[in-house]
C-alpha positions, 0 to 999 in steps of 0.5 A: 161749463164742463171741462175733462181735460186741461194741462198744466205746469207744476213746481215745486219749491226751491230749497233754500241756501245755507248759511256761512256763519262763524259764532263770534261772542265775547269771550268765545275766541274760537266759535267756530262755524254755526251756519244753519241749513236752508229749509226744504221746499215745499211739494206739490199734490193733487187732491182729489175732491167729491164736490168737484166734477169739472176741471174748469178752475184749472183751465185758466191758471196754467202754473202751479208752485209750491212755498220756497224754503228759507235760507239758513242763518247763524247761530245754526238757525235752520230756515223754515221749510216751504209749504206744500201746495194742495191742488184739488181735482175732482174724484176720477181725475188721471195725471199723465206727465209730458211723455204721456205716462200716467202718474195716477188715478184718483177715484177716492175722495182725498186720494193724493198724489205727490206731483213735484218735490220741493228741493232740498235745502242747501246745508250751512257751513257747520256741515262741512267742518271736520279736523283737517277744515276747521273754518269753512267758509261757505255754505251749499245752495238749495236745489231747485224744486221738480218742474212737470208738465201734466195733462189732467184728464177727468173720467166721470165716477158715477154708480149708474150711466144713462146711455142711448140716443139724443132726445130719447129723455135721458135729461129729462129722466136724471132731473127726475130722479136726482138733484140734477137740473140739466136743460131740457127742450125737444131738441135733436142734437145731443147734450153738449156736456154730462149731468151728475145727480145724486139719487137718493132713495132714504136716508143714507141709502143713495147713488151718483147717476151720469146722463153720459150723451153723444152716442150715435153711430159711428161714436166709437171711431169719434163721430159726433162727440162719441169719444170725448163721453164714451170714456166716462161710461167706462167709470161706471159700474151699471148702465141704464138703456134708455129708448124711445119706444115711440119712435118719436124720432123716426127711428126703429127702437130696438135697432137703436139698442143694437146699435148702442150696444155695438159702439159700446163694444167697438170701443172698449169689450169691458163697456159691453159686459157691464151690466144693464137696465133696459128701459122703454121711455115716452111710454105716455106718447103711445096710448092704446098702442102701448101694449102692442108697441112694448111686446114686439119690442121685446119680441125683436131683443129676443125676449130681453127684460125691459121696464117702461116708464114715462119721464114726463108722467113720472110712471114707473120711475120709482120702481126705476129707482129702487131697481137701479139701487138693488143692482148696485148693491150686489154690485159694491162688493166687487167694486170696493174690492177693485178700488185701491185701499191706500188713500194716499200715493207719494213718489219717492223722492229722486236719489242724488245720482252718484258723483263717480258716474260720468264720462268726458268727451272732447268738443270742439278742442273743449273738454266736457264733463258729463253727468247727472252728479256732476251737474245736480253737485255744481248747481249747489256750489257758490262759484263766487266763494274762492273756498267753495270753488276749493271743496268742488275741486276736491270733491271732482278729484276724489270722484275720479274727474282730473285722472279722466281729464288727464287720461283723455289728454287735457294740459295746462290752460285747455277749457273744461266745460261742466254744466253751463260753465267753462273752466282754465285746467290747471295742474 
């Protein structure tokens, strides 16, 4: 099964809470506190991986999550930071988030992208001792790990795409001269998934070649499969042409390339301008005509070089092979130049927004807190603990929030609403 395109949800790791813990030994009356951190949760990347070439084990698991971090623990014992997870994709892989943005392109192999960061963990209450708050007794929540949306989209990374009409060979060419073994029968409809095969030609000397099928007129604008292939030619750094030379279909072959050739352009210029191999197939259906049939056929492409060759018989694949080879290499330069040097892309880890920016509003006779701080600031409060609850009202009057609520007329016993929560105002 050849799947290109799935979504799915990754997340990761929430950060563990911190500890309130006071050190109590004998003989040590003034221990003091000694909670410890809660452990950073872990991230979240996508590898991407040579051996793969379908997003297929992807296709049924739609969400990913990485380790939470532990939570902290007395004797300022700090807990242990949540395991990333590894998600692998194939080499050609591009990560679009839910507004559609591209996130990455990942066209080496073990390039990785870091998709969702773990949350911080919560710092224990040895933090927030200071002179004037010798005893703190609370600790601060782990935050909770990013959650994303991600549409994965697999563009085939192959050195050579076979092009050209349904049934014109291109299966039969690619399982013989690679490894591929696709299903081959005098059918008149297209492949319904692409082939890769490994080429190779010595010993360390190969190449990835791609049967990319549904092409036929009227691709460019979605006929048949057109759109769902074409964008993996785009992969590609050279273009074999295959064609029926013996019109075995009943169409006109160098019509067939005209028309290729069109759709090709129709869809993106750059498919037009890559270079191409043209090559006569069927060769052994034609007998005596042979000859004949292949001089007008140049004749027609205005004198286009063209290499005839019989899958079937294997007549002239060899040299097929060895020319494709010789393209590449004066080919790899460019490419190796094109291609991102880095292996490894990282999205810096958001900043915690600023306290002092916010705004307050009234609804509904509600006075309500607005900011990005604010609520990244309450969700690490312990609401339960009478000192915690202490510290954020401090915290909000050195950021500014009670001389705004004051200014905006709130009084005694007026609910002030700040994240999910309400509050009594009390002067």
């Amino acid at each position: 099964m050849f799947i290109d395109e799935v979504q799915i949800s990754v997340e990761g790791g929430h950060g563990g809470n911190g500890a309130a813990s006071f050190r109590r030994e004998k003989y040590i009356p003034a221990g003091g506190p000694d909670g410890g951190d809660g452990g950073n949760g872990g991230d979240v990347f996508l590898v991407a991986d040579q051996n793969l070439n379908t997003l297929v084990d992807l296709r049924y698991k739609k969400l990913y999550r990485a380790q939470d971090g532990e939570k902290g623990a007395g004797a300022r014992r700090f807990g242990k930071n949540g395991e990333d997870l590894i998600v692998f994709v194939p080499v050609g892989t591009l990560v679009y988030d839910e507004r559609n943005r591209l996130l990455g392109d990942l066209v080496r192999h073990n390039q990785r992208l870091l998709v969702a960061s773990g949350g911080r963990g919560g710092r224990g209450n040895a933090r927030f001792a200071t002179p004037q708050r010798q005893a703190p007794a609370f600790a601060e929540k782990g935050e909770k790990g990013d959650r994303v949306e991600l549409r994965l989209e697999l563009k085939l990374l192959a050195d050579v795409g076979l092009i050209g009409y349904p049934n014109v060979g291109k299966s039969t060419l690619i399982s013989a001269i690679s490894n591929a073994k696709p299903k081959i029968a005098d059918y008149h409809f297209t492949t319904l998934v692409p082939n890769l095969g490994v080429v190779s030609i010595e010993p360390g000397k190969s190449f990835v070649v791609a049967d990319l099928p549904g092409l036929i007129e009227g691709a460019a604008e979605g006929v048949g499969l057109g759109h769902r292939f074409l964008k993996h030619a785009e992969r590609t750094r050279l273009l074999v042409h295959l064609v029926d030379l013996s019109g075995s279909e009943g169409r006109d072959p160098a019509m067939d390339v005209l028309t290729i050739n069109r759709e090709l352009a129709a869809y993106d210029p750059a498919l037009a301008e890559l270079p191409q191999i043209l090559c006569a197939n069927k060769t052994d259906l034609l007998g005596d005509r042979l000859e004949k049939t292949l001089d007008e056929f140049i004749r027609e492409l205005d004198g286009a070089e063209v290499l005839a060759i019989s899958a079937v018989t294997g007549q002239g694949v060899e040299q097929l092979k060895y020319r494709i080879f010789e393209e590449l290499q004066g080919l790899k330069s460019q490419e190796e130049e094109s291609l991102p040097k880095d292996i490894y892309v990282h999205r810096p880890r958001p900043s915690r927004p600023s306290l002092e920016e916010f705004s307050v509003v009234k609804e509904d006779g509600v006075y309500v807190v607005q900011g990005a701080g604010i609520d990244h600031f309450l969700a690490r409060v312990d609401l339960e603990n009478p000192d915690a609850l202490r510290y954020f009202s401090r915290r909000l009057e050195r950021a500014g929030v009670i001389n705004a609520l004051r200014d905006a007329g709130v009084a005694n016993g007026d609910t002030v609403r700040i994240g999910e929560f309400e509050f009594d105002y009390v002067e």
